[in-house]
N, C-alpha and C positions, 0 to 999 in steps of 0.2 A: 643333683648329681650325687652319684652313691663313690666314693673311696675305694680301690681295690685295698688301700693299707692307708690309716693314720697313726702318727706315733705321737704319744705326749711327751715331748720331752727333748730338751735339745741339749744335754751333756754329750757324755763319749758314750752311753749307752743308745739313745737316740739318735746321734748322728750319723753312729756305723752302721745302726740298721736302716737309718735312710739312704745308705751310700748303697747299702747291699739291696735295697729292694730298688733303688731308683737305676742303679745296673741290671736290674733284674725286667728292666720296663712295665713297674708296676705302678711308676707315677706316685712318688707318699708325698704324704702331706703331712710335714712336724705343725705339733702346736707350742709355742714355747710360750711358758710363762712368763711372768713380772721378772725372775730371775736368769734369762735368756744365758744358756751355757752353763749351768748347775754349777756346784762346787767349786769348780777350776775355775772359775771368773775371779772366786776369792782367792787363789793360790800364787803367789807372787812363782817361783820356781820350782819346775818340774823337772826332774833330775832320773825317776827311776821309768821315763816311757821310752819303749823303745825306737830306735832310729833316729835317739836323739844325744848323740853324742855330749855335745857340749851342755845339753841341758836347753829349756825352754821354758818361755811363762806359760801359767796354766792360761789367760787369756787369749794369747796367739796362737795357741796348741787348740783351743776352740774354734777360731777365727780360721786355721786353716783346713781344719776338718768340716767345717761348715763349709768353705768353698769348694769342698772337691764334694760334698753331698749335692748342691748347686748345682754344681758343673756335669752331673749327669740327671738333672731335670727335679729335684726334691722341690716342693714348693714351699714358704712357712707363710704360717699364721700368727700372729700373736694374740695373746687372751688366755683369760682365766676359764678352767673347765667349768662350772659351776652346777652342773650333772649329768649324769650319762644312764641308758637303757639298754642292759645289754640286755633285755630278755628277748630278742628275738634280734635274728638281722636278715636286711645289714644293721647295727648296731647306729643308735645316736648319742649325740654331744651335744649341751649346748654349750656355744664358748661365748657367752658375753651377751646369750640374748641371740646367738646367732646359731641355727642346726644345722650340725655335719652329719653325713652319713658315712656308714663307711661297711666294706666286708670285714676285714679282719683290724685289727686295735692292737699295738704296741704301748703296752706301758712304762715311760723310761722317766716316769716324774721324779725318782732319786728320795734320796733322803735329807734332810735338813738336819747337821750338830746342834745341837743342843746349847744354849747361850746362857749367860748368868741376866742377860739383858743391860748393862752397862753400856752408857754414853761412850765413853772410851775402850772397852772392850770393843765395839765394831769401828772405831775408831782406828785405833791401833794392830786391827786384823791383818797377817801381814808383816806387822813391824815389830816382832817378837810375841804377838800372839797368835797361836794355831788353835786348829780341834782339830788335828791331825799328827799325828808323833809320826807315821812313817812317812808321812808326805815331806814333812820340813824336820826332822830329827837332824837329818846332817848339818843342818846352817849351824850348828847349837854347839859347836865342836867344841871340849874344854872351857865351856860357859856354865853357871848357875842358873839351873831354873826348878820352873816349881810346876806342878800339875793338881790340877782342882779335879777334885772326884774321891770316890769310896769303895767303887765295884771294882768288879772283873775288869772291866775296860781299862779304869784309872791305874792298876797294877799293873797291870800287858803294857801301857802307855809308860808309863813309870820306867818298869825293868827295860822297857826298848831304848829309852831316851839313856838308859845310863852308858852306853854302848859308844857313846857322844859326849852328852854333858861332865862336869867336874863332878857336880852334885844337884840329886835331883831332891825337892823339899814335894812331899803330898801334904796338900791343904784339904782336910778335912773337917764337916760342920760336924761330927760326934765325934764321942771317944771309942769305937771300935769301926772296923772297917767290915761295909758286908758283903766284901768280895769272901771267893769261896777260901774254904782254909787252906787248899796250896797254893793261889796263890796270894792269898795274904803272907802265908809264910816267909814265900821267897822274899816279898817285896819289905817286908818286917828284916829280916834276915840280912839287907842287902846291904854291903858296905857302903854304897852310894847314896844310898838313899833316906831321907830322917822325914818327919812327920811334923805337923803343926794342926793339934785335935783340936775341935771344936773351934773350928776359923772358919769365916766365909768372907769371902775377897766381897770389899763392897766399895770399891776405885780400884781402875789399873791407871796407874802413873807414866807419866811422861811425857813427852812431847813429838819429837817424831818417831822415833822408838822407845819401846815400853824401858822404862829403869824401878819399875818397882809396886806395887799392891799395897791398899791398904785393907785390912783385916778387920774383922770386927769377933770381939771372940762372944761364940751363941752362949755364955753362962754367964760372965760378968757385964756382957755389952759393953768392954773394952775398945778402943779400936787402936792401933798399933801399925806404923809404916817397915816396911820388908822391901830392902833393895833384892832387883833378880832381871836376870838379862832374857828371859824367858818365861810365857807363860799359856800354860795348854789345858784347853779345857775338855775334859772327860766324863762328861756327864750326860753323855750316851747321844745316839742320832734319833730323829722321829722321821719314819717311812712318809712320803709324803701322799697318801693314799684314801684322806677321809670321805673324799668324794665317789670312794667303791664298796663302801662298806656294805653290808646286806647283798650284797652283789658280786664280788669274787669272797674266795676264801682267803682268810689271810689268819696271821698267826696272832695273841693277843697281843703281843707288839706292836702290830701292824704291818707287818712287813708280810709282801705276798706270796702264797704257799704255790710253788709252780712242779710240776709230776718230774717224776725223777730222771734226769738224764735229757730232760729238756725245758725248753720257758712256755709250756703250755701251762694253763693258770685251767682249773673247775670248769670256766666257760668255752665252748669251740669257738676257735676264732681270736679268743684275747690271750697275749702272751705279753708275758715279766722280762724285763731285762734292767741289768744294772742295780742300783743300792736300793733299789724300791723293793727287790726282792733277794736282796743281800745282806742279812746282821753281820755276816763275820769278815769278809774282803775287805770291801767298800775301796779300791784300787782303779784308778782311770782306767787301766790295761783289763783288768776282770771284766769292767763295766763294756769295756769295747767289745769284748769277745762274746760275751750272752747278749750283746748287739745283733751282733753277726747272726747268733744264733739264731732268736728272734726274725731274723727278717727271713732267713730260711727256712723257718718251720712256717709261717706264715705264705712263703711263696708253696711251699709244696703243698699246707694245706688247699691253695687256691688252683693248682695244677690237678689236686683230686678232685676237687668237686665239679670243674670244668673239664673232665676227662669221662 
């Protein structure tokens, strides 16, 4: 059986293009992975989607969007991709040892933050610690926290959080930061915000919520306990994309390079949506809309070729 449409991916970029192509009666088929629901599964409350007044968890806000995909016929699968052939189609998968065909291929695998890998850092995920400042900045209101990172990201994350927090502490392993120089400036400059060089959190503390870090400093191999009611890690996302390499274009990043003003990706047929081919957003609400997109560039590619 060949696929008019499979999509990898069951976040908000995945599921609104399976809503729009499974209204579109083209029957898709999501494959979701080990992490069923992307990002938002880890997201205790969602506060900036719209139509949701009071606010929502990221998990329900999956849960319902997956039911109304359902509800107009989406099917899923679960499994890991483990390779794909797009050089001719319909285009294959294998998921698990098992081959999909398919005509056209959405790609919504997302991106995965970047972790220091701590036992209690995915622990505590959630309960004072993010990799997301505008996702969960407001919970932080007139709180202390701190933000682990050096780049561009950890400054943008920093200055955003101070908008919220009392006082925001950058936990950095060197003594110079290599974000660019304005915005190291601002973030140098900022009344909110102090620094703590050559640190690398190596425990987050607490018990049901985070109360504090322990440090280890990269020069004396010190280690040193820091109370903080927050703690955000900024040490950038990885595209989750390795299984396309040699085979779409993508940026040294990794993140996929899709033609301007739409989600068509180098190959006809396979289109990007969501943080997989997103550095700068990475927003449920973005990810939904280049969903959308996605499944309508795919439906009309599929209306030309059968016309």
């Amino acid at each position: 059986m060949t696929r008019n449409v499979v999509i990898l991916g069951s976040g908000p970029a995945g599921l609104t293009a399976a809503i729009y192509a499974a209204r579109a009666n083209l029957e898709p088929l999501i494959i979701e992975g080990p992490q069923a629901g992307g990002q938002l599964t880890i997201t205790t409350d969602v506060e900036n989607f719209p139509g949701f007044p009071e606010g929502i968890e990221g998990p329900e806000l999956i849960l319902r969007t997956r039911q109304q995909a359902e509800r107009f016929g989406t099917e899923f699968m679960t499994g890991t991709v483990t390779g794909v052939d797009l050089s001719k189609r319909p285009f294959t998968l294998d998921v698990d040892g098992t081959e999909v065909r398919c005509k056209t291929l959405i790609v919504a695998t997302g991106a995965t933050a970047r972790l220091m890998g701590l036992e209690n850092e995915s622990r505590l995920m959630g309960a004072g610690v993010s990799a997301c400042a505008t996702c969960d900045g407001f919970f932080f209101k007139g709180k202390r926290i701190m933000v682990v990172g050096g780049g561009d990201t950890a400054m943008e994350e920093a200055l955003f959080l101070t908008r919220f927090a009392s006082q925001v502490t950058v936990i950095h392993r060197r003594d110079e930061l290599r974000a660019s120089k304005i915005m190291a400036d601002k973030a140098l400059n900022h009344p909110k915000i102090d620094f703590l060089w050559n640190k690398v959190v190596v425990d987050v503390l607490g018990d049901q919520a985070i109360s504090g870090v322990r440090l280890k400093d990269t020069t004396s191999g010190d280690l040193s306990d820091h109370d903080t009611e927050g703690l955000f890690m900024a040490i950038g996302h990885s595209p989750n994309t390795g299984v396309f390499k040699g085979q779409l274009d993508m940026a040294d990043t990794g993140y996929l390079i899709t033609q301007p003003g739409s989600t068509r990706t180098n190959v006809t047929g396979v289109f990007a949506a969501g943080d997989v081919a997103d550095p700068v957003y990475r927003q449920a609400v973005s990810a939904a809309g280049t969903g959308c997109m996605a499944a309508l560039d795919a439906e009309r590619l599929l209306e030309s070729e059968e016309g």
